[in-house]
Every structure is written in structure tokens, then in C-alpha cells.
One Martini backbone bead per residue (centre of mass of N, CA, C, O) as a GRO file, in nm:
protein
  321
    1UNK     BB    1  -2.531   6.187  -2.790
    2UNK     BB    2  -2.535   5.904  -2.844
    3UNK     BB    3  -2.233   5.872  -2.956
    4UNK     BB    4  -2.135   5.914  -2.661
    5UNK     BB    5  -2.277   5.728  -2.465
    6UNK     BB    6  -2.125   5.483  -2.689
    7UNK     BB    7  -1.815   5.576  -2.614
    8UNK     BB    8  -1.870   5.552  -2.303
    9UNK     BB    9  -1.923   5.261  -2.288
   10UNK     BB   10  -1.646   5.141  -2.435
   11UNK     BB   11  -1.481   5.247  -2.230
   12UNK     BB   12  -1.590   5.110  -1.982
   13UNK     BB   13  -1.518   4.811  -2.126
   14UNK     BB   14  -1.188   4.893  -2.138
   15UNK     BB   15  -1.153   4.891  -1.854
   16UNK     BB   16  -1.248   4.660  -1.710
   17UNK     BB   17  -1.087   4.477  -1.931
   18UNK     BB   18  -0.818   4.600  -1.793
   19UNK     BB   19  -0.875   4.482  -1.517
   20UNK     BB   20  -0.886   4.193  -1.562
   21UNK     BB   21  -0.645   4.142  -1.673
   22UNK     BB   22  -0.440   4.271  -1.460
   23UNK     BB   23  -0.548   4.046  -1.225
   24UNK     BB   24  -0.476   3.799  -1.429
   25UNK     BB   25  -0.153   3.849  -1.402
   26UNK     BB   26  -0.242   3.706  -1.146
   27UNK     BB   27  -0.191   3.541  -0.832
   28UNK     BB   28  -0.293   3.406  -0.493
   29UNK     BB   29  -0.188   3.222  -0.254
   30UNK     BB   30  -0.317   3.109   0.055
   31UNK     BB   31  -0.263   2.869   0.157
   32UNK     BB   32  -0.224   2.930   0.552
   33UNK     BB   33  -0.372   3.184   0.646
   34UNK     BB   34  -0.589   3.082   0.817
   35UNK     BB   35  -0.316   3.011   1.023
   36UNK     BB   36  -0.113   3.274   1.100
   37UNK     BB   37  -0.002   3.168   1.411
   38UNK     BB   38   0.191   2.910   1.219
   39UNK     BB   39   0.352   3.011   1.029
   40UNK     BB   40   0.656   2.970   1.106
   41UNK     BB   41   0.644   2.699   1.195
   42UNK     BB   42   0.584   2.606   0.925
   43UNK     BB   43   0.819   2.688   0.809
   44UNK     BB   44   0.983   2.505   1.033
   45UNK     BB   45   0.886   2.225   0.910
   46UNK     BB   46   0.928   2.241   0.621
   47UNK     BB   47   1.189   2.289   0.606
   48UNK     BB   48   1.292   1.991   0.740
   49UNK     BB   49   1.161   1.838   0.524
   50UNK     BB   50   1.343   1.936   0.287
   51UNK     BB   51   1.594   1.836   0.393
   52UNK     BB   52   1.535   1.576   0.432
   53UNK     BB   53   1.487   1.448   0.172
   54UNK     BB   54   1.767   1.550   0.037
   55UNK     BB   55   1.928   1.374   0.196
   56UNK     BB   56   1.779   1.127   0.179
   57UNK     BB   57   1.754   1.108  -0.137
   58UNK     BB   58   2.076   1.138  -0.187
   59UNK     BB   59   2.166   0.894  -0.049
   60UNK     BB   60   2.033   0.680  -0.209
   61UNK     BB   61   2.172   0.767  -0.488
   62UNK     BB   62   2.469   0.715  -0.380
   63UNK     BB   63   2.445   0.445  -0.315
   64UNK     BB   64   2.367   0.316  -0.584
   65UNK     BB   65   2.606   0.439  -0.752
   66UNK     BB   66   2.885   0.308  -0.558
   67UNK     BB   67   2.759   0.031  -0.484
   68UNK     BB   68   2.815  -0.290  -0.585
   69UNK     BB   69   2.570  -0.427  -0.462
   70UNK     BB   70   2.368  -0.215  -0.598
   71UNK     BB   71   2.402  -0.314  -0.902
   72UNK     BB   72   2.108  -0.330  -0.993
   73UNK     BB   73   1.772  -0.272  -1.098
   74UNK     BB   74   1.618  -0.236  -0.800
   75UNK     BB   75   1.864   0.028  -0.719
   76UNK     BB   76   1.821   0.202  -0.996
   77UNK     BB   77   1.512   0.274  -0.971
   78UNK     BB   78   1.551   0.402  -0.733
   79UNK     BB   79   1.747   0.605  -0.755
   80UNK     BB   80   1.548   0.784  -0.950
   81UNK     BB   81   1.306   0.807  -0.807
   82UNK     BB   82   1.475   0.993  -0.566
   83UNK     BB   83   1.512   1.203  -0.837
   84UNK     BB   84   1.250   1.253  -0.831
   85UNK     BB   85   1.147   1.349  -0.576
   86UNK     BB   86   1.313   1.628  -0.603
   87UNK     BB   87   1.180   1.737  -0.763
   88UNK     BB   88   0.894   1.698  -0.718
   89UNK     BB   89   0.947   1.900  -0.426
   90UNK     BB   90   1.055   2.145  -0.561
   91UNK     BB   91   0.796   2.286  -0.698
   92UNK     BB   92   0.663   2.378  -0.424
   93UNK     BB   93   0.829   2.374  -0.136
   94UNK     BB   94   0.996   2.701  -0.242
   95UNK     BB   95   0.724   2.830  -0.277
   96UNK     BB   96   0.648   2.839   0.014
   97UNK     BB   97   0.853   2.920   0.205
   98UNK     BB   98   0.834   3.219   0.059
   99UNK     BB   99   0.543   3.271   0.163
  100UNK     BB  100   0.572   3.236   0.413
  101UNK     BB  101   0.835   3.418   0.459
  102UNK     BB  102   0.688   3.724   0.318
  103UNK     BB  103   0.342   3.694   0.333
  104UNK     BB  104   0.342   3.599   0.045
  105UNK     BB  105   0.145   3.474  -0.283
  106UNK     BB  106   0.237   3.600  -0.564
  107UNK     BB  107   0.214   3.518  -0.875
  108UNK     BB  108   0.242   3.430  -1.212
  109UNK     BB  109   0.077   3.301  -1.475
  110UNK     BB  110   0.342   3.166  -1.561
  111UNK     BB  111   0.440   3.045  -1.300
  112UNK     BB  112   0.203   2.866  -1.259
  113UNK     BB  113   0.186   2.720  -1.520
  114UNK     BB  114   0.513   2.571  -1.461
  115UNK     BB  115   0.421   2.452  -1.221
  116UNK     BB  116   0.215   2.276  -1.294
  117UNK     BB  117   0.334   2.119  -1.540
  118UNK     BB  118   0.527   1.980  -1.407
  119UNK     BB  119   0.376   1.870  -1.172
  120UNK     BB  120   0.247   1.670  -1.413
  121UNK     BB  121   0.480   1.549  -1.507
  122UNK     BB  122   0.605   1.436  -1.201
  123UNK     BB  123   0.364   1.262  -1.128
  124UNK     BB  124   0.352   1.071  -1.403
  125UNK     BB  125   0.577   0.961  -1.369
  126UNK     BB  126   0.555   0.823  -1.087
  127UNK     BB  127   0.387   0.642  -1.166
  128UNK     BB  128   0.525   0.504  -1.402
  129UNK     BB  129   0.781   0.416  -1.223
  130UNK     BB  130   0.575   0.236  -0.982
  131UNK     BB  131   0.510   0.042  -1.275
  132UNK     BB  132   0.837  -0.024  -1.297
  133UNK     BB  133   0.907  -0.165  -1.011
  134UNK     BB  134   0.661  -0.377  -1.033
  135UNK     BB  135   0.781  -0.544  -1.268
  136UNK     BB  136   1.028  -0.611  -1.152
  137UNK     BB  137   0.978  -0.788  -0.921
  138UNK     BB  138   0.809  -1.005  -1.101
  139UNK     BB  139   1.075  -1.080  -1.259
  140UNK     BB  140   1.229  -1.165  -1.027
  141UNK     BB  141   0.975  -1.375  -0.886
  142UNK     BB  142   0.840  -1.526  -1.133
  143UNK     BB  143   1.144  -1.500  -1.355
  144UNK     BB  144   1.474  -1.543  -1.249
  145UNK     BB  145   1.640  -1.638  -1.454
  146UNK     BB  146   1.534  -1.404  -1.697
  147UNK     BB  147   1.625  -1.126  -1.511
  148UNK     BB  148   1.893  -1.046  -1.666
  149UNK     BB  149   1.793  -1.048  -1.967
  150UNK     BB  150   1.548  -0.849  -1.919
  151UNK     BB  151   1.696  -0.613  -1.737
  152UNK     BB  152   1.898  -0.492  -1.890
  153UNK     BB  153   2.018  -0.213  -1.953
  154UNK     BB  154   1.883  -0.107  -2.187
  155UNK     BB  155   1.582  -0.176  -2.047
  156UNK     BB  156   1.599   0.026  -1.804
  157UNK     BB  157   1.660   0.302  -1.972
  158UNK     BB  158   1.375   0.289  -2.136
  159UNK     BB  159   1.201   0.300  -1.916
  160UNK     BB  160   1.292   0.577  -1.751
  161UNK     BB  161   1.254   0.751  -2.022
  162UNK     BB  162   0.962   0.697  -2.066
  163UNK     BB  163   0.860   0.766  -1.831
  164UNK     BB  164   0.969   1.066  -1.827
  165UNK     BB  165   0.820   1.134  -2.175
  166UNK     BB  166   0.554   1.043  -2.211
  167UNK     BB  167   0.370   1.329  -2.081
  168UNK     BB  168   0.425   1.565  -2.173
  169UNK     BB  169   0.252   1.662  -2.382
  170UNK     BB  170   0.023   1.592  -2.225
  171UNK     BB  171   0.088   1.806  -1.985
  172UNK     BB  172   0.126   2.070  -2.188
  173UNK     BB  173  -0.193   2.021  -2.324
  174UNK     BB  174  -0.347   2.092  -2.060
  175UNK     BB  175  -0.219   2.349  -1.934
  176UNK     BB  176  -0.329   2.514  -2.171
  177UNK     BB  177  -0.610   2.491  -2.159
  178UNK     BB  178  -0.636   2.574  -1.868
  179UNK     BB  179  -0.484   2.870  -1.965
  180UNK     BB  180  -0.753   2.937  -2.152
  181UNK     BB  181  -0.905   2.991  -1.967
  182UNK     BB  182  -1.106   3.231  -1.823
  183UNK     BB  183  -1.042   3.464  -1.596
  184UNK     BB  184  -1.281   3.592  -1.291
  185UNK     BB  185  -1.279   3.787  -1.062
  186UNK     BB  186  -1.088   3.591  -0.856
  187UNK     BB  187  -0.744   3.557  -0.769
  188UNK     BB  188  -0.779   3.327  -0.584
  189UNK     BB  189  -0.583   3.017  -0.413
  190UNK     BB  190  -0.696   2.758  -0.237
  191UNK     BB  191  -0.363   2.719  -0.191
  192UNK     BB  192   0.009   2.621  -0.280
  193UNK     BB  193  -0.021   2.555  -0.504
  194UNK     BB  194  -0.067   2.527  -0.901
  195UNK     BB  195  -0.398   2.342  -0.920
  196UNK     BB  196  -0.617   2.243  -1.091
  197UNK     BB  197  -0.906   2.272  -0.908
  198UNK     BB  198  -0.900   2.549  -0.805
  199UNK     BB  199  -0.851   2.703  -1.092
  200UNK     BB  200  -1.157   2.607  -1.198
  201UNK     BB  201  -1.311   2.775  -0.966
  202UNK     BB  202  -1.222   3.050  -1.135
  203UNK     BB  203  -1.342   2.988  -1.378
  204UNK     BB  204  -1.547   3.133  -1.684
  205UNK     BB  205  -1.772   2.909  -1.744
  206UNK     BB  206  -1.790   2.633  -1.936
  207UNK     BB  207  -1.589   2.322  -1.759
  208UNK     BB  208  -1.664   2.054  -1.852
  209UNK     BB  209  -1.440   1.937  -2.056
  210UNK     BB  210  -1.230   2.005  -1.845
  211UNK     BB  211  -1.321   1.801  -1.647
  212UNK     BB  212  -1.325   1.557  -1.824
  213UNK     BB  213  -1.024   1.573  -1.918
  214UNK     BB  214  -0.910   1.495  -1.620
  215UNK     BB  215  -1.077   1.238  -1.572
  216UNK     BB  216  -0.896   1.096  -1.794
  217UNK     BB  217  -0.592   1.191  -1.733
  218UNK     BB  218  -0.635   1.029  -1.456
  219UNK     BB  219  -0.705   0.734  -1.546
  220UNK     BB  220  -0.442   0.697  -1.707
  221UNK     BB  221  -0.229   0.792  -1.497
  222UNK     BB  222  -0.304   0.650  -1.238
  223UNK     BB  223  -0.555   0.391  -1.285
  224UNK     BB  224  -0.342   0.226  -1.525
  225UNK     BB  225  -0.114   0.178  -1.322
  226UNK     BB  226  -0.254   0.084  -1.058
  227UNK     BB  227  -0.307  -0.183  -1.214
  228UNK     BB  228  -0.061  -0.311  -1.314
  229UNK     BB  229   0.065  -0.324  -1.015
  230UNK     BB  230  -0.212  -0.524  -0.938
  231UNK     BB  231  -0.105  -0.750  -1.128
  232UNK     BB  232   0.160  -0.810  -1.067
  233UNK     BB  233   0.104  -0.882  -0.760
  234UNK     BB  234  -0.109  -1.101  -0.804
  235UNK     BB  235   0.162  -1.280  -0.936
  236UNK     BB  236   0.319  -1.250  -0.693
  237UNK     BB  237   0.140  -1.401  -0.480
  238UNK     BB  238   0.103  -1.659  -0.612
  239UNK     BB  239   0.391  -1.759  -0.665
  240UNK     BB  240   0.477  -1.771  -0.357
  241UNK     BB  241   0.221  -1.995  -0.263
  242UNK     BB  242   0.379  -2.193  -0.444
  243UNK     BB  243   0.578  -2.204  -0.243
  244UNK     BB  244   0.729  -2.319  -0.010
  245UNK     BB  245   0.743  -2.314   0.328
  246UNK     BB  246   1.025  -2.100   0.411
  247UNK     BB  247   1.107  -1.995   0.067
  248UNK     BB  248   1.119  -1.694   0.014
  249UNK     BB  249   0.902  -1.525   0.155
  250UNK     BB  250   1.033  -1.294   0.357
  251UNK     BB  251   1.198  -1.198   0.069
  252UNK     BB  252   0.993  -1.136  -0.106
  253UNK     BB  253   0.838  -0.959   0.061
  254UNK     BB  254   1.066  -0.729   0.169
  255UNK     BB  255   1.098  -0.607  -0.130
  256UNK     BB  256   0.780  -0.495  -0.176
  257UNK     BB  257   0.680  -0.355   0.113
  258UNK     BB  258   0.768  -0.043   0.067
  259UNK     BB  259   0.630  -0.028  -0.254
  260UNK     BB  260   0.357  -0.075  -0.111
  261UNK     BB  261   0.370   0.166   0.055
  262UNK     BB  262   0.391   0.420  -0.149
  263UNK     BB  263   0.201   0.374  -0.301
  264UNK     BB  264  -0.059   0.383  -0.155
  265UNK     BB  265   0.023   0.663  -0.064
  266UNK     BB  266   0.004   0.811  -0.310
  267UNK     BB  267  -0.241   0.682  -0.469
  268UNK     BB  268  -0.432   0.772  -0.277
  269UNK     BB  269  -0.406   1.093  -0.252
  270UNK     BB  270  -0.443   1.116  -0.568
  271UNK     BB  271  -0.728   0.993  -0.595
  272UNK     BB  272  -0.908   1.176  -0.418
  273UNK     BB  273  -0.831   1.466  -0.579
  274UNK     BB  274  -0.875   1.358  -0.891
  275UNK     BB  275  -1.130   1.161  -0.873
  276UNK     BB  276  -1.351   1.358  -0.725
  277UNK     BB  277  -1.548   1.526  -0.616
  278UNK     BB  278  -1.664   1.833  -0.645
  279UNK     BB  279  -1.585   2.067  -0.357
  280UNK     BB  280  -1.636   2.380  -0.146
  281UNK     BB  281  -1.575   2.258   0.158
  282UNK     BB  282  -1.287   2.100   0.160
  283UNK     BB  283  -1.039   2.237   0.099
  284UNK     BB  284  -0.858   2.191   0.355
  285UNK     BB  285  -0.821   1.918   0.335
  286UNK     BB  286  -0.724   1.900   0.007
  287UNK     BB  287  -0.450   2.009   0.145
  288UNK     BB  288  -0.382   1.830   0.290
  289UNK     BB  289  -0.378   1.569   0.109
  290UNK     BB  290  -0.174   1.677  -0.075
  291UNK     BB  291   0.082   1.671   0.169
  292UNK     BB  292   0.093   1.332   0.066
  293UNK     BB  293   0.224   1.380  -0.234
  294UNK     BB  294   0.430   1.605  -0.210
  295UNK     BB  295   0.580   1.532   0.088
  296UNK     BB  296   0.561   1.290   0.249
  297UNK     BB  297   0.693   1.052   0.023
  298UNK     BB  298   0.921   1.145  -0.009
  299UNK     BB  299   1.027   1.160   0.268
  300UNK     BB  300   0.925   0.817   0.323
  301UNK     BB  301   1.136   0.686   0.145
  302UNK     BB  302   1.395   0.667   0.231
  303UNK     BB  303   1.307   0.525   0.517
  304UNK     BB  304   1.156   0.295   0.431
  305UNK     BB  305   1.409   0.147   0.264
  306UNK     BB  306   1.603   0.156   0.495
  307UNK     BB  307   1.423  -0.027   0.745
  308UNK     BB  308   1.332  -0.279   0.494
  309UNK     BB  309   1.652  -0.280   0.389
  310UNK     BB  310   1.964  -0.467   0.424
  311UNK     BB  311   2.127  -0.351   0.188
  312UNK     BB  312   2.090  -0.039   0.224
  313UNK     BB  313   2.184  -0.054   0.552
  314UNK     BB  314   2.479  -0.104   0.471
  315UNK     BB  315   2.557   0.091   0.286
  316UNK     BB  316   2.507   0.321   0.473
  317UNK     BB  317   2.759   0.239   0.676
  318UNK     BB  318   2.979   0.310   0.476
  319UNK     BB  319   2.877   0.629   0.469
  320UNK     BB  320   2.840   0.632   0.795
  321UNK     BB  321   2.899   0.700   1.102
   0.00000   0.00000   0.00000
């Protein structure tokens, strides 16, 4: 009797646990379920704001390589930045579109994690690169004699490949990671795409190493970046208020304020996500700040650069009627 018993209670142990795995074997985003009739509205929102990226940062691919005057280091790097931002806003943007557009949310273990990674590996080249950037400015303005030099096409590209594979494996071994924590419970996300900080808060047991790892790799990649940035800028505003009153001074801001325009965008609202404090009461808050680094940013980025560039908006005319 005994024994059947404890083969019976094996047994409901191996029912749960495969109860507990099935459920596991996928995620749930609920987006924007919370406000159900604005459902439509929002998917025609965010679809014309993917067209707008697509178009707006394809323009500037385009003309960056194609016009003769464009032929520069600082708009080579803006090429580059513009194919970041559309893979960047590509991991996230068509798949809320599909999720506002079936009413369905349900993700699989496998495709979180990928878009997770992705996600992680295209925020940090972004870091990167927009410290890559200021760099170019820095050297443009400061040292003007040696800046054709500095950035000869060499140094161009190991800058930009650098950028782009510097993060790889370490937002790989992130990844994994966080999803060898077991999750039990809900398997529902209060996002719309599959970002760390929700995640953890489905995890059970003792998060706190990874929430300290999380904390290591934001100051790494975000704010050691944005040090650099504004040490750069430092060095540029000093050097300009060198220069005698109305020599270069409104050339020399013009070329900077887009760039500095982005930063702010980008850097404060990831600032504000991965490196605050957790609470489970502002979600929708935290919702709203990512739609600022994940879609508004890419959307104005071609905007800025085209509205504040003299250059580019040449270039414009020539290729648009």
C-alpha cells in the first residue's frame, strides 16, 4: 500500500512537471491587450512608422553611397547607423504588427530567446557606434589637419566592424543565461517583445546574480559608452569656444546637434529601462519608455539628420522629385 502510494505521488510529480514544462515551451506577450479597442488603430500606427524607417533610413543608405559630396567618414558612419537602425527596429516591429494583427501573442521558447539576443547584440553595436560617431566629430573638430588621416577607410571599417561584433558573444552568454532560469508560474510577458527585465520576473528562485549581471552589462555597454560620448563632446565644446566669435562655430554645432539629438533620444530611455530600479507597478510606463528606443529613434533619425544637414538635404533633391 505504501508503495503505491509513493509510485502515485511519483507520478503526479512527472504530470506537473510535464504540466509545468508544456507551458514553458512558450511565452504569451500581451502587447497592448490592455487597451483591446485601439487594437487596429495601433497596428495602422506602427505600420506607417515602419514604412516611414524603412523608406527614411533606406534614403539615407542610398544617398550616402551614391553621391559623390557624401563621400566622408561622418557619412559613411550615418550609412552604417541607418542599416542598424533598420535591422534594429526590424527584431521587435513585425512582430508586434503580426501579434496587434492574429489578436495572438504566443511566442516559443526558441524564437524569445533569438529575438532577446538579436535584440541585445543591435542595442550594443547602437551604443557603439553612436560612440563611434562622436569620435569622428571629435577628430573632425579638433584635428582637422590629421582627420583625413585618422579616418582613412582602414579605420572606417575595423571602427564599424568592431561596432558590430564586439557584443556578439557576450549578449550570446547572456541570453543563455537567462534562459536557463527555470520559469514556473505565468508564462505571460507584459511587453511586446521578449526583453530582460520582464523575463526575470517570471524566473523562480534567486535572481539576484542575474539581475547583478544585467546591472554590469548596462554600465558596460551603455553607460561606459556614454561616458566616452560625452568626454568627446567635452573636448568639442572646448576646442570651438577656442576658435575666435563667428568662425566655424554655427558649422561646427550643426554638424554635432542631429548626433547629439539621437544620443539623448536613445541613451536616456535606455538608461531609464535597464538601469532603474525594478518595480512591478509602472509596466505600462516601461512599455511606453521602450517604444522610444526601439521605434521613435530609428523613425527620427533620418528626419533629424535630413532637417539639420545641408549635405543631405542636397543629396535629397537630387533623388527625390
Amino acid at each position: 500500500m505504501q508503495s503505491r502510494n509513493v509510485n502515485l505521488e511519483r507520478e503526479d510529480h512527472l504530470k506537473i512537471t510535464e504540466t509545468n514544462l508544456t507551458i514553458m515551451m512558450e511565452f504569451v506577450l500581451l502587447g497592448f491587450t490592455d487597451i483591446p479597442q485601439f487594437q487596429w488603430f495601433l497596428f495602422g500606427i506602427f505600420l506607417v512608422i515602419y514604412v516611414i524607417i524603412l523608406l527614411g533610413n533606406g534614403i539615407i543608405i542610398l544617398i550616402t553611397r551614391v553621391d559623390a559630396t557624401l563621400q566622408t567618414p561622418m557619412y559613411f558612419f550615418l550609412g552604417n547607423f541607418s542599416f542598424l537602425e533598420i535591422c534594429y527596429v526590424s527584431i521587435t516591429l513585425p512582430r508586434m504588427l503580426m501579434d496587434l494583427w492574429t489578436q495572438k501573442g504566443t511566442i516559443s521558447l526558441f524564437t524569445c530567446a533569438t529575438q532577446m539576443c538579436f535584440f541585445l547584440i543591435l542595442g550594443t553595436t547602437e551604443c557603439f557606434l553612436l560612440a563611434v560617431m562622436a569620435y569622428d566629430r571629435c577628430v573632425a573638430i579638433c584635428d582637422p589637419l590629421h582627420y583625413p588621416l585618422v579616418m582613412c577607410p582602414e579605420v572606417r571599417i575595423r571602427l564599424v566592424v568592431a561596432s558590430w561584433i564586439s557584443a556578439v558573444p557576450v549578449q550570446i552568454g547572456q541570453t543563455c543565461q537567462i534562459f536557463s532560469l527555470p520559469f514556473c508560474g505565468s508564462n505571460t510577458i507584459n511587453h511586446f517583445f521578449c526583453d530582460i527585465p520582464p523575463l526575470l520576473k517570471l524566473a523562480c528562485g534567486d535572481i539576484f546574480v542575474n539581475e547583478m549581471v544585467v546591472y554590469i552589462f548596462g554600465i558596460l555597454f551603455v553607460t561606459v559608452p556614454f561616458l566616452l560620448i560625452l568626454g568627446f563632446y567635452i573636448r568639442i565644446i572646448s576646442t570651438i569656444l577656442k576658435l575666435p566669435a563667428n568662425t566655424g562655430w554655427t558649422k561646427a554645432f550643426s554638424t554635432c546637434s542631429s548626433h547629439i539629438t539621437v544620443v539623448l533620444l536613445f541613451y536616456g530611455s535606455a538608461t531609464v529601462t535597464y538601469l532603474k530600479p525594478e518595480s512591478n507597478q509602472h509596466e505600462g510606463i516601461d512599455k511606453m519608455i521602450s517604444l522610444f528606443y526601439t521605434i521613435l529613434t530609428p523613425m527620427v533619425n533620418p528626419i533629424i539628420y535630413s532637417l539639420r544637414n545641408k549635405d543631405v538635404r542636397k543629396a535629397m533633391r537630387k533623388f527625390l522629385p
